[in-house]
C-alpha positions in Angstrom: 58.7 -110.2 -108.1 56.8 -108.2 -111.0 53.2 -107.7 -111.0 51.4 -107.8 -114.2 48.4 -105.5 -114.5 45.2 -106.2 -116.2 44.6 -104.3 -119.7 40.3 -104.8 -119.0 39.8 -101.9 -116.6 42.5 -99.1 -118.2 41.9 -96.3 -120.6 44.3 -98.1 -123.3 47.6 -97.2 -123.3 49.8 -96.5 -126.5 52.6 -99.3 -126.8 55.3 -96.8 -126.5 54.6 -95.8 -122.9 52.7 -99.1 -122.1 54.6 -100.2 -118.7 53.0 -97.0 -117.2 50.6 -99.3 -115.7 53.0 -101.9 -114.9 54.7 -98.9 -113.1 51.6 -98.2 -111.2 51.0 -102.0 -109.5 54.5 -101.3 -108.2 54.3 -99.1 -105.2 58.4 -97.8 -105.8 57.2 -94.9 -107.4 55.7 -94.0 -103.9 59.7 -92.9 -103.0 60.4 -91.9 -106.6 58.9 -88.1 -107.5 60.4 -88.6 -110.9 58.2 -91.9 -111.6 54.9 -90.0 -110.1 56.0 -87.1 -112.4 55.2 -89.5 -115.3 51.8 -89.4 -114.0 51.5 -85.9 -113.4 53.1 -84.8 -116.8 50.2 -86.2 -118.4 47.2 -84.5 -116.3 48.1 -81.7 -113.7 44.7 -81.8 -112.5 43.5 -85.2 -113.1 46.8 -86.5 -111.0 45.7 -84.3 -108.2 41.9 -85.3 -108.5 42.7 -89.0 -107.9 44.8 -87.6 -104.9 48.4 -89.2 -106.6 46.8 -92.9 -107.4 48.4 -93.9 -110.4 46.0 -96.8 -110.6 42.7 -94.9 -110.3 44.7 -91.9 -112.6 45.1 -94.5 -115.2 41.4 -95.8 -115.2 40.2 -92.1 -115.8 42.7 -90.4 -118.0 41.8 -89.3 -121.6 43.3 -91.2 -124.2 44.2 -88.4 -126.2 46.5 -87.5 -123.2 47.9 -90.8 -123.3 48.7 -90.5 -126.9 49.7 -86.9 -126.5 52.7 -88.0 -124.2 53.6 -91.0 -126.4 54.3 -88.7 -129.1 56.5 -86.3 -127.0 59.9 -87.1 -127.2 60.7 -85.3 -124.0 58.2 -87.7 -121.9 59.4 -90.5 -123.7 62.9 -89.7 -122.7 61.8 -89.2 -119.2 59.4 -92.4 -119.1 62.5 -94.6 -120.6 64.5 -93.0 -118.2 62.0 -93.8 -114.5 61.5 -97.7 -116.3 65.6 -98.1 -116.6 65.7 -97.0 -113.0 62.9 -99.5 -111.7 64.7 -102.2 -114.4 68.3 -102.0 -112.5 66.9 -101.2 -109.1 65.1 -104.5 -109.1 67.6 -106.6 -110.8 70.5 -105.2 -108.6 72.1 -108.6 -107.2 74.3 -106.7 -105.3 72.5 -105.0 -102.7 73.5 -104.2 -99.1 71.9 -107.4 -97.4 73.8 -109.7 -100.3 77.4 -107.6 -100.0 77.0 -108.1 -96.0 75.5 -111.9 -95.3 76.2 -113.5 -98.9 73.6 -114.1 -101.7 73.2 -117.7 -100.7 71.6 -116.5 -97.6 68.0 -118.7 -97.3 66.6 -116.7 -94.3 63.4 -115.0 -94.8 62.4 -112.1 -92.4 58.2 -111.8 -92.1 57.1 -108.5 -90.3 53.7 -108.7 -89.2 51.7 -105.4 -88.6 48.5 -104.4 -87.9 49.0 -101.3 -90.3 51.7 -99.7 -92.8 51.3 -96.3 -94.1 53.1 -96.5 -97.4 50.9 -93.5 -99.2 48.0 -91.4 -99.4 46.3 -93.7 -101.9 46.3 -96.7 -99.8 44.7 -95.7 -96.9 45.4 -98.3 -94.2 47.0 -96.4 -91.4 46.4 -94.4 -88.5 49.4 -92.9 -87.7 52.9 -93.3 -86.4 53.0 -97.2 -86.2 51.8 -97.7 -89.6 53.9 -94.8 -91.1 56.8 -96.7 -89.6 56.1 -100.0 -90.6 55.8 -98.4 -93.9 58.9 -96.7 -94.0 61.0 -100.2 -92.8 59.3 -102.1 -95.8 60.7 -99.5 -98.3 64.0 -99.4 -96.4 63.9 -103.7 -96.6 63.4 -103.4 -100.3 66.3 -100.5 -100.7 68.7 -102.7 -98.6 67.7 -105.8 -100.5 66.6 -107.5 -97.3 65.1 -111.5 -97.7 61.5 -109.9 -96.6 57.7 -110.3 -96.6 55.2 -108.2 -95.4 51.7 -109.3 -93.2 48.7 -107.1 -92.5 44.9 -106.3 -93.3 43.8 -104.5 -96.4 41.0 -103.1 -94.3 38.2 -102.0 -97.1 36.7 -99.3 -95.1 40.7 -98.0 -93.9 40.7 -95.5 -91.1 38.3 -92.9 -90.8 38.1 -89.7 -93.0 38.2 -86.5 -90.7 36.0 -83.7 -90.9 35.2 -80.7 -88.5 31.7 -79.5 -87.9 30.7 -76.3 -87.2 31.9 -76.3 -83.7 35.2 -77.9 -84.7 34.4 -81.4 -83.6 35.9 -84.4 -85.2 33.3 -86.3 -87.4 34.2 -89.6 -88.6 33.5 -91.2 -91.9 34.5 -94.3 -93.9 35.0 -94.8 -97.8 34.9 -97.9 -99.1 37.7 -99.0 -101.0 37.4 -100.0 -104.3 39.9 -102.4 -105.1 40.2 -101.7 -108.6 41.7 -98.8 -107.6 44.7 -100.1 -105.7 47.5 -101.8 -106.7 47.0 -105.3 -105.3 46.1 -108.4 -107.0 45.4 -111.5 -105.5 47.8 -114.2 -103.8 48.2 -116.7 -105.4 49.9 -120.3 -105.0 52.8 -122.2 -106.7 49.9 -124.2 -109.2 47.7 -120.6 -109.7 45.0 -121.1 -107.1 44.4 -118.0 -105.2 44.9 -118.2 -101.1 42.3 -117.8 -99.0 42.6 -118.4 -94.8 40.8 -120.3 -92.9 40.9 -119.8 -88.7 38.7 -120.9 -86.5 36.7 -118.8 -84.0 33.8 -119.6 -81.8 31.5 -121.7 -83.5 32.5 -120.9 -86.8 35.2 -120.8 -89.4 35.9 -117.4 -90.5 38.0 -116.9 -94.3 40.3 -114.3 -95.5 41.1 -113.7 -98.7 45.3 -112.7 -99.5 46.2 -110.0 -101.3 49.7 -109.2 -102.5 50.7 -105.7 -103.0 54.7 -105.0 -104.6 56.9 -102.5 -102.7 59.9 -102.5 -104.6 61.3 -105.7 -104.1 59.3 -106.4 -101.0 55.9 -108.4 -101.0 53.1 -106.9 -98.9 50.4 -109.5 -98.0 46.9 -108.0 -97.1 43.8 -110.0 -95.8 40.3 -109.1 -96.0 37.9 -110.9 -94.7 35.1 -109.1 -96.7 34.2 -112.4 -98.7 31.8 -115.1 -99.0 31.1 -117.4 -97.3 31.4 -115.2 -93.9 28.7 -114.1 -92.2 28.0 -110.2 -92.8 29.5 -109.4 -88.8 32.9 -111.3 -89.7 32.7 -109.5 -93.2 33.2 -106.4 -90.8 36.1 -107.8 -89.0 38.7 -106.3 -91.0 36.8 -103.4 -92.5 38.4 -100.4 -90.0 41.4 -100.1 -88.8 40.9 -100.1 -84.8 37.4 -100.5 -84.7 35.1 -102.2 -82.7 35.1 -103.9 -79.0 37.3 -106.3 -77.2 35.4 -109.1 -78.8 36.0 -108.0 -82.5 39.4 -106.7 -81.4 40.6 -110.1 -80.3 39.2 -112.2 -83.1 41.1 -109.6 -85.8 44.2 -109.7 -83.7 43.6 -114.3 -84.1 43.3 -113.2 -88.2 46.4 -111.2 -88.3 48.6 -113.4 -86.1 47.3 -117.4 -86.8 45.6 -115.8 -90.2 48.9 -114.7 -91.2 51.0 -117.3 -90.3 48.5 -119.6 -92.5 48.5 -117.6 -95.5 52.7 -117.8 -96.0 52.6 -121.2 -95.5 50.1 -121.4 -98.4 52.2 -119.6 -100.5 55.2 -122.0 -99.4 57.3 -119.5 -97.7 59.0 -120.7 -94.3 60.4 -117.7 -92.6 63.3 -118.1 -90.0 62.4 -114.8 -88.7 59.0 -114.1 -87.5 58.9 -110.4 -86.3 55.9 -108.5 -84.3 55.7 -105.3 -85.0 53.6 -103.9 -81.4 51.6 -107.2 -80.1 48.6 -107.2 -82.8 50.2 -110.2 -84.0 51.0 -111.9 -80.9 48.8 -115.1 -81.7 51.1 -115.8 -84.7 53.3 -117.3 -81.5 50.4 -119.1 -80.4 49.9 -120.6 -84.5 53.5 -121.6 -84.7 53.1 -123.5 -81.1 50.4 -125.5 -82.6 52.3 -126.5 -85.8 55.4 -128.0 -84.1 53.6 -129.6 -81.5 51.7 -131.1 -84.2 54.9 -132.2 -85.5 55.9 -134.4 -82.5 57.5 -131.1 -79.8 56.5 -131.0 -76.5 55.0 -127.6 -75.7 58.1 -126.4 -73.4 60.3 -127.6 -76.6 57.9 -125.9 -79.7 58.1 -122.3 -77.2 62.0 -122.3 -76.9 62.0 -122.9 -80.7 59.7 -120.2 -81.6 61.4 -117.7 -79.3 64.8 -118.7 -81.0 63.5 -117.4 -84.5 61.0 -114.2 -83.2 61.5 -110.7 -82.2 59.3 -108.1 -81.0 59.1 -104.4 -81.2 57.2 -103.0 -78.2 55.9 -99.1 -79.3 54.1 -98.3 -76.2 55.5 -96.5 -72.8 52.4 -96.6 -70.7 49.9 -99.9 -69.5 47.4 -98.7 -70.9 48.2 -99.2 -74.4 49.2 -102.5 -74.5 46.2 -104.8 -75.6 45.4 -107.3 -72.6 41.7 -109.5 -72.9 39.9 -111.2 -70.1 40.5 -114.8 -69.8 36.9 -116.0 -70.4 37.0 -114.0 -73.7 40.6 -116.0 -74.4 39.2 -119.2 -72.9 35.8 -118.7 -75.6 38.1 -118.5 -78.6 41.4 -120.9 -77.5 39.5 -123.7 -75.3 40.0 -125.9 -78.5 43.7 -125.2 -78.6 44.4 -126.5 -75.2 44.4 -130.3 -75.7 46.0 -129.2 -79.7 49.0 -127.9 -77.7 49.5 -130.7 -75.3 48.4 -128.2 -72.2 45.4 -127.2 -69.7 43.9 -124.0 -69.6 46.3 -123.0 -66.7 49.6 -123.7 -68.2 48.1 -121.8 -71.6 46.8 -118.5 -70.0 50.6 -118.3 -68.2 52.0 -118.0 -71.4 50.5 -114.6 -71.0 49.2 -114.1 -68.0 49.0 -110.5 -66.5 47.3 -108.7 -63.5 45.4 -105.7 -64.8 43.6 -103.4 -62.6 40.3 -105.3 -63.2 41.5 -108.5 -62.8 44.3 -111.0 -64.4 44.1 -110.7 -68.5 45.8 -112.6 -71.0 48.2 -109.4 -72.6 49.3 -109.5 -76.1 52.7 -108.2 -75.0 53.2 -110.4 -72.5 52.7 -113.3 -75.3 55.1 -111.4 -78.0 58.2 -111.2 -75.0 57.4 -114.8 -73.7 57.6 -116.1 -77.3 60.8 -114.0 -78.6 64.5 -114.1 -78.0 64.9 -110.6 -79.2 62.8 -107.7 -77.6 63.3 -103.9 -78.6 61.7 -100.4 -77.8 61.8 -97.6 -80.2 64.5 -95.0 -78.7 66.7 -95.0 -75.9 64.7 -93.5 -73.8 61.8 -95.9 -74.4 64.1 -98.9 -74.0 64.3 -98.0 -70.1 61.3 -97.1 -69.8 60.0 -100.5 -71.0 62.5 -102.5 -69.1 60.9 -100.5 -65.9 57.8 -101.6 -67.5 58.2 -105.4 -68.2 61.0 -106.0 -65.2 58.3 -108.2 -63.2 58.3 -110.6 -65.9 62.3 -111.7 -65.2 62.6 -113.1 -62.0 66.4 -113.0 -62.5 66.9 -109.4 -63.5 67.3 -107.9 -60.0 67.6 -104.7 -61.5 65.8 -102.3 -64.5 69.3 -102.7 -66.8 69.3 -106.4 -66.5 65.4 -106.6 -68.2 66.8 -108.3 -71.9 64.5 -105.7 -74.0 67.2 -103.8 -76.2 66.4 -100.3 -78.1 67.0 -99.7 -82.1 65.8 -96.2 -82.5 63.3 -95.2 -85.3 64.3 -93.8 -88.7 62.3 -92.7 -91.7 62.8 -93.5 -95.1 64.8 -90.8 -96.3 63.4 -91.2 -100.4 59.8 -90.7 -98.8 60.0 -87.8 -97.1 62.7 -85.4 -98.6 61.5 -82.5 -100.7 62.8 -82.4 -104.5 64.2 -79.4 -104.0 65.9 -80.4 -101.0 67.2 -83.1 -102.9 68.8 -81.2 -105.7 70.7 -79.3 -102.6 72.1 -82.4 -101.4 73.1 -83.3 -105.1 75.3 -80.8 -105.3 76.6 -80.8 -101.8 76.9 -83.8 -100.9 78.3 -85.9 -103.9 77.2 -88.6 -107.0 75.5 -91.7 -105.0 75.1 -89.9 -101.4 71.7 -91.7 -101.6 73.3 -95.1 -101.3 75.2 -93.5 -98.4 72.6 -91.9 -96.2 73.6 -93.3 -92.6 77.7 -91.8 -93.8 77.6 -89.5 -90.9 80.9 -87.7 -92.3 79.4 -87.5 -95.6 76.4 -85.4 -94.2 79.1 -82.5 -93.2 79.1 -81.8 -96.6 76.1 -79.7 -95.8 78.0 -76.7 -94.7 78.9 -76.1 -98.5 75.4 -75.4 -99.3 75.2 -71.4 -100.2 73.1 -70.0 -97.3 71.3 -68.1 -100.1 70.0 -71.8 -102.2 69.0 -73.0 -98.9 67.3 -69.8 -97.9 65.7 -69.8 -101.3 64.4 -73.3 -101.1 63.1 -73.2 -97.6 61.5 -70.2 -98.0 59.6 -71.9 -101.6 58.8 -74.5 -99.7 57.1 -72.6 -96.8 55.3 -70.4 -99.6 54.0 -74.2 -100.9 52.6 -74.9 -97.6 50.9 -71.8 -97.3 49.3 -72.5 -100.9 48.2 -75.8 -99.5 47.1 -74.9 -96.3 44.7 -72.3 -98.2 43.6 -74.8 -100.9 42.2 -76.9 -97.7 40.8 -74.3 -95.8 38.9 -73.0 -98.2 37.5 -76.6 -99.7 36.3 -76.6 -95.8 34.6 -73.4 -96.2 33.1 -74.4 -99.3 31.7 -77.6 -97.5 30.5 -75.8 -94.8 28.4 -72.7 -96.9 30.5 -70.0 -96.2 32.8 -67.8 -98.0 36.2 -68.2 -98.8 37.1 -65.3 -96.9 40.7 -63.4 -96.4 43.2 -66.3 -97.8 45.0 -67.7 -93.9 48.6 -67.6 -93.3 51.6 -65.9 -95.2 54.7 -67.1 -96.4 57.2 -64.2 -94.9 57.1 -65.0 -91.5 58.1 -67.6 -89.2 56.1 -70.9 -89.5 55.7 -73.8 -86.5 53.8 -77.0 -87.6 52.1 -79.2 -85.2 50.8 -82.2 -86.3 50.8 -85.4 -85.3 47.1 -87.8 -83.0 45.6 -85.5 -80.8 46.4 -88.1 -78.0 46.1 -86.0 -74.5 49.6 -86.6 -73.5 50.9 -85.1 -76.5 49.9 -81.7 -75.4 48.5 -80.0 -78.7 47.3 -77.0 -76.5 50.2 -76.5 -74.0 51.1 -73.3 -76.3 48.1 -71.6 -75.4 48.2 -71.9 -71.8 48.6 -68.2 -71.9 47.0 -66.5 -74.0 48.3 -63.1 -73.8 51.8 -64.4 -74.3 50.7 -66.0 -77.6 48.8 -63.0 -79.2 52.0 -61.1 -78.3 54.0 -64.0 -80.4 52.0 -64.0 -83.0 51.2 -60.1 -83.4 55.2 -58.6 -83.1 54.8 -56.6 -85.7 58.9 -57.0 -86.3 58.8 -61.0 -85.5 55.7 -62.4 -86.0 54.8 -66.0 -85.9 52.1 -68.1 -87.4 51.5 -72.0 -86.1 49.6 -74.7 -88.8 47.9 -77.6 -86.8 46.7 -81.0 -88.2 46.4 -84.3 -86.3 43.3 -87.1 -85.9 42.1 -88.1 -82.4 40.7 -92.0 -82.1 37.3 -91.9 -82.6 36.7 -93.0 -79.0 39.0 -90.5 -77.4 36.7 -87.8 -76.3 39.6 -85.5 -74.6 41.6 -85.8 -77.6 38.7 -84.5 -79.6 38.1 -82.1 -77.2 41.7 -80.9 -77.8 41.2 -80.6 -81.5 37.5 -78.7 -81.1 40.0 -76.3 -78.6 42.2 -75.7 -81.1 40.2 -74.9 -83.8 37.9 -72.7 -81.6 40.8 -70.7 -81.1 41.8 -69.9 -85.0 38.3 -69.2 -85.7 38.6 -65.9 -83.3 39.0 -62.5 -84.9 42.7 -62.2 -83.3 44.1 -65.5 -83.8 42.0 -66.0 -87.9 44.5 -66.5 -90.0 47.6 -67.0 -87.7 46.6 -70.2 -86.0 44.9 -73.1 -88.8 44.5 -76.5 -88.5 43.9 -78.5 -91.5 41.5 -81.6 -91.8 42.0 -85.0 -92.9 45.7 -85.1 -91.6 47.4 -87.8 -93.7 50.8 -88.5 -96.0 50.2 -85.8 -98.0 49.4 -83.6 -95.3 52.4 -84.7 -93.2 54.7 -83.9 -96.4 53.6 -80.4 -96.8 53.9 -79.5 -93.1 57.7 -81.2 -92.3 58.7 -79.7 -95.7 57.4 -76.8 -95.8 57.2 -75.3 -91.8 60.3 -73.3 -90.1 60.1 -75.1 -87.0 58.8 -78.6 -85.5 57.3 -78.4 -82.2 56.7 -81.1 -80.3 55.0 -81.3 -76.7 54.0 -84.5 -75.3 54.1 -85.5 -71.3 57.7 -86.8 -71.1 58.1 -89.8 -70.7 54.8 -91.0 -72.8 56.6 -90.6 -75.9 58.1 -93.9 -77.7 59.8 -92.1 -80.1 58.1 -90.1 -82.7 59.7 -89.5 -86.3 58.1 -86.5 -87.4 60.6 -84.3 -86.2 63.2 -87.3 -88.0 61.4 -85.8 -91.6 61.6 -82.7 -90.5 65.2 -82.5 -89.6 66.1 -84.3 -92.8 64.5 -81.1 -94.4 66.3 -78.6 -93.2 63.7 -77.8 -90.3 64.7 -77.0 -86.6 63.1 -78.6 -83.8 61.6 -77.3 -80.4 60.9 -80.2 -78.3 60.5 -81.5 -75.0 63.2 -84.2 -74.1 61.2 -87.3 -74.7 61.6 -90.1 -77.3 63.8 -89.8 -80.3 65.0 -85.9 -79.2 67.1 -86.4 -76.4 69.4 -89.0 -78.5 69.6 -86.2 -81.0 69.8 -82.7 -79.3 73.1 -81.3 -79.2 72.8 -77.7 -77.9 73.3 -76.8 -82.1 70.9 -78.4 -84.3 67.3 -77.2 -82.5 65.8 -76.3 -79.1 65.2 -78.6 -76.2 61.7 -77.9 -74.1 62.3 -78.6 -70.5 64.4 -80.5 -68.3 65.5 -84.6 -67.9 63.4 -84.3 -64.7 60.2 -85.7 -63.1 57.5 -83.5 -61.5 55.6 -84.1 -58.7 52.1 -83.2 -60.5 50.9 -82.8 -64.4 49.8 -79.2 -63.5 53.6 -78.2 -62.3 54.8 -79.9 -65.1 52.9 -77.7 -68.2 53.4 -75.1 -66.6 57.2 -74.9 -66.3 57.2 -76.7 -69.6 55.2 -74.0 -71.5 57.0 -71.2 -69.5 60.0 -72.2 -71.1 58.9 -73.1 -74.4 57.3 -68.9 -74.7 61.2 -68.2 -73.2 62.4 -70.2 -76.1 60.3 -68.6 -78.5 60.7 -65.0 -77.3 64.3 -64.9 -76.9 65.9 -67.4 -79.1 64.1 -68.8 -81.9 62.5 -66.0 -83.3 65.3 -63.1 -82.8 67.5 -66.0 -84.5 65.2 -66.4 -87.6 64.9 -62.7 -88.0 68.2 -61.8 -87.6 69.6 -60.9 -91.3 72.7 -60.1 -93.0 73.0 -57.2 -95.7 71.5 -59.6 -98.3 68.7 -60.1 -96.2 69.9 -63.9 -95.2 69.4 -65.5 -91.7 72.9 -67.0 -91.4 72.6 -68.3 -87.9 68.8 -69.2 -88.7 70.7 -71.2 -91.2 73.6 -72.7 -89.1 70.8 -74.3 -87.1 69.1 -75.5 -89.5 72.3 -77.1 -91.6 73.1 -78.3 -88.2 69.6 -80.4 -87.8 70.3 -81.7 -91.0 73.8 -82.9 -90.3 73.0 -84.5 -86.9 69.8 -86.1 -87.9 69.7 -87.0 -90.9 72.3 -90.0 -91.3 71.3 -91.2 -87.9 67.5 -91.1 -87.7 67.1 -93.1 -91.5 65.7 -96.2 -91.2 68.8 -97.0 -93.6 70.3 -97.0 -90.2 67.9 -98.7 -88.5 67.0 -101.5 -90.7 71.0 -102.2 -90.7 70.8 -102.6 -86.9 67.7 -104.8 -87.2 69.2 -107.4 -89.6 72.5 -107.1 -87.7 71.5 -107.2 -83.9 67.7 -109.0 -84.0 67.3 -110.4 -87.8 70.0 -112.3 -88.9 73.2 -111.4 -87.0 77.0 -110.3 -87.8 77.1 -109.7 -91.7 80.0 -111.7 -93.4 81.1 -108.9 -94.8 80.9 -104.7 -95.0 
């Protein structure tokens, strides 16, 4: 599908370069640096001023720039050039999902999310779930999957970060100004736009559809931000995981019933219904009510809903999975009950869990009872959640016989390689290798790289961090009344990024457990280190803001200015910067709290080495070549004995084999077994943690089974 943008709110555009805004309401360009280019070409700073919002770019560009390029026949070659692309990429009828399963496949796959992080401009994410479920809609698109996207548009987003003068997280929210975003309302078959209805508790609450283009994927948004709701349900989707239990539960009964509602308003019947984390879970509950409205029994609607849905579980620990109290459930389902052909006993066992402060109706319960295909995000994770969830089948008498499966997270490959990185894998690994990224043998081609391009390129893309990083540290200073000071960080010397929430069990200050050790890293004079931190902690997570003020504390002292930043407001275009543009990816967390992660996944893909404990997606990719493994396979009998063998060996890591490795040099002053390891990372990870692969073993194991063909 195509969406058409409005001429009434644009700076006009010259004919010959006129589909720049059609361009824009397509959010492909997101994974195409040659179609933000267009942009960028036209207004260097103006581009960077609407941080990379092509909508918001064209609403405020001159038009004597816009004529300016229409008379250049170099943009015009390039602009003919990124519309041909967009042209044949979305009027491909032979993609991956047609050459496997036929073109007269009529399933339709709808992934339901509470978030999707698919760029800067369109802040609606918080971290790694929504960055994932942003990366499998662009992968869905790129394969050519039969797909549809479900979430909030969330007006307000997630908070903006800023750092006081003590270093503690402040929290603000931006409203978003829909003209500046590349949706446009749902609308039906005969024009009429879709709004929701769903009952809650005394009330009918309404949310309004939004369809946003990703490629060749639609992404449905609700806001519930519209009249005639009262101003507290206006709020309900205004912040992404806001609120208490009672405004938690009633956005979780928008997403999932909500949801369901608003495709079948738009006349799309899925035959795949997939939750991505239990958000969505009531979407089972929806779909109950619809076929026992159409003549089921209960026990006969169920077995047919779990027959078409799957579920993707994210979270290792209890704690993390949403569970409400069943007078809360009973206040907002009572009606249900005698709608579903069932008592109030029979509904809260679809369900039913024992927390430790009482029994609890829990989301995740209600996405496994109503699937047929259940999934964690990494090996790893898989056991742990069978361990987890083994109560719940009487007949598996042991953790391997639990049926919940693991497809290991990817990232989208376009999304997160550096240009330049690109243009070495041009070369190296051969015409179409992007069509090709989960070829494992075509990913050896990596060893013809000349050590000296890839030294080169690493080493301009560490220097563009650096440039960053000091752009944002001294906007802070700037905000905060001081000077600018000496300019932090250099781009010689060994660089570790750490960035990811500033969740307690991901460790963000297990490197400075001893002090002395990490002056002594950082100050070598002959190998000297520098570390760049960045990461949000939820709003209500005291320690993890704790962790943050900690870490900032410590890069404001005299010895540590300069070596140690952390940069605000960590985001997409943060994230780029750091997994591009860093030496080496650490990652900490508490093993076995870890689902998977994927940062180090976009790092790797760039050429960067990781240092990480053995937890999630690590120890499926660690091979003793391609990075450094933190730790053992091994549980401890406290968390105190744990950090400290873990950060004893991490310094031992540093001391003795990443940093003598890095500054090792040939005669031309080339790290060559810096380089090995780094070539190495690529080869390894970068074909097998793609959500090219991932999204293949979705369709093929959970979505729509065997393809016909390769």
């Amino acid at each position: 599908m195509r969406i058409v943008s409005s001429d009434l709110l644009f700076t006009p555009t010259p004919a010959r370069i006129a589909r720049l805004r059609d361009l824009a309401y397509n959010l492909w360009w997101t994974w195409h640096p040659e179609a933000q280019d267009l942009y960028r070409r036209i207004d260097p700073l103006l581009w960077e001023q609407q941080y990379h919002n092509p909508v918001r770019f064209l609403r405020s560009v001159r038009q004597s720039s816009l004529d300016a390029a229409a008379a250049d026949p170099a943009y015009c070659a390039a602009y003919d050039a990124v519309l041909h692309e967009l042209d044949t990429y979305l009027d491909d009828e032979h993609t991956w999902h047609d050459r496997a399963f036929g073109t007269t496949s009529r399933q339709l796959i709808a992934y339901f999310s509470a978030e999707f992080g698919i760029h800067e401009s369109l802040p609606i994410y918080s971290g790694g779930l929504g960055i994932l479920a942003g990366d499998h809609v662009k992968e869905a698109s790129d394969l050519g999957l039969p797909f549809v996207a479900v979430g909030f548009i969330y007006p307000q987003g997630y908070f903006r970060q800023e750092l006081d003068h003590s270093g503690w997280q402040v929290a603000s929210y931006t409203r978003l100004d829909f003209a500046d975003i590349p949706a446009v309302p749902a609308t039906t078959a005969d024009g009429h736009e879709v709004v929701v209805a769903v009952e809650l508790p005394g009330r009918t609450i309404y949310a309004k559809v939004y369809r946003l283009q990703v490629g060749r994927v639609s992404l449905l948004l609700m806001d519930t931000d519209i009249h005639p709701n009262s101003p507290q349900d206006r709020e309900l989707s205004a912040r992404l995981y806001g609120g208490d239990q009672e405004m938690r539960v009633a956005q979780e009964i928008v997403l999932g019933i909500g949801g369901v509602r608003a495709l079948r308003q738009l006349g799309l019947a899925p035959t795949v219904w997939h939750m991505n984390e239990g958000h969505s879970a009531f979407l089972v509950i929806e779909l109950l009510r619809e076929r026992v409205a159409g003549g089921m029994s209960a026990d006969a609607a169920l077995a047919h809903i779990r027959e078409q849905a799957v579920f993707t579980t994210h979270t290792p620990v209890p704690a993390g999975n949403d569970a409400f109290p069943l007078d809360l459930i009973d206040r907002y389902f009572a009606s249900y009950y005698a709608h579903l052909g069932i008592d109030r006993e029979q509904f809260m066992q679809i369900a039913l869990q024992q927390q430790p402060w009482g029994p609890a109706f829990a989301m995740t319960v209600l996405a496994l009872r109503g699937s047929r295909g259940h999934n964690g995000v990494s090996a790893l994770h898989g056991h742990v959640a069978r361990g987890m969830w083994q109560w719940l089948y009487q007949h598996a008498t042991t953790r391997d016989e639990v049926p919940i499966t693991s497809i290991t997270n990817g990232v989208h490959s376009a999304t997160w390689l550096a240009p330049a990185m690109r243009q070495l894998y041009d070369a190296a690994l051969g015409a179409g290798w992007e069509h090709e990224i989960d070829d494992r043998a075509r990913w050896q081609r990596v060893d013809h790289i000349p050590d000296a391009a890839l030294w080169n390129v690493r080493h301009q893309l560490r220097s563009d961090l650096v440039q960053f990083a000091r752009d944002r540290v001294a906007r802070r200073h700037r905000r905060m009344g001081w000077d600018v000071g000496t300019p932090v960080l250099r781009d010689d010397i060994l660089t570790i990024g750490f960035a990811r929430r500033f969740a307690t069990y991901k460790r963000a200050t297990l490197l400075f457990r001893d002090l002395d050790r990490l002056r002594q890293l950082l100050h070598n004079p002959q190998r000297p280190m520098q570390i760049v931190f960045a990461g949000k902690a939820h709003p209500a997570d005291h320690p993890g803001k704790l962790f943050i003020q900690q870490v900032y504390q410590l890069s404001m002292e005299a010895e540590f200015y300069g070596k140690l930043v952390f940069i605000e407001e960590y985001d997409m275009c943060v994230a780029r910067h750091l997994v591009q543009g860093v030496d080496v990816w650490l990652n900490t967390p508490r093993r076995p709290h870890e689902a998977s992660g994927t940062s180090g996944q976009k790092a790797s893909l760039n050429g960067v080495v990781n240092v990480s404990i053995l937890d999630g997606w690590w120890p499926e990719a660690y091979d003793g070549t391609n990075g450094w493994a933190i730790g053992e396979e091994r549980e401890y009998r406290d968390e105190q004995e744990q950090d400290w063998h873990d950060a004893d060996h991490l310094y031992r890591i540093l001391e003795h084999e990443v940093l003598p490795q890095f500054y090792t040099r040939d005669d031309a002053g080339i790290p060559t077994r810096w380089l090995a390891t780094s070539k190495a990372a690529i080869a390894t990870c970068a074909p097998v943690f793609s959500t090219r692969r991932m999204v293949k073993e979705y369709a093929t194991r959970l979505y729509l089974g065997a393809p016909t063909s390769s």
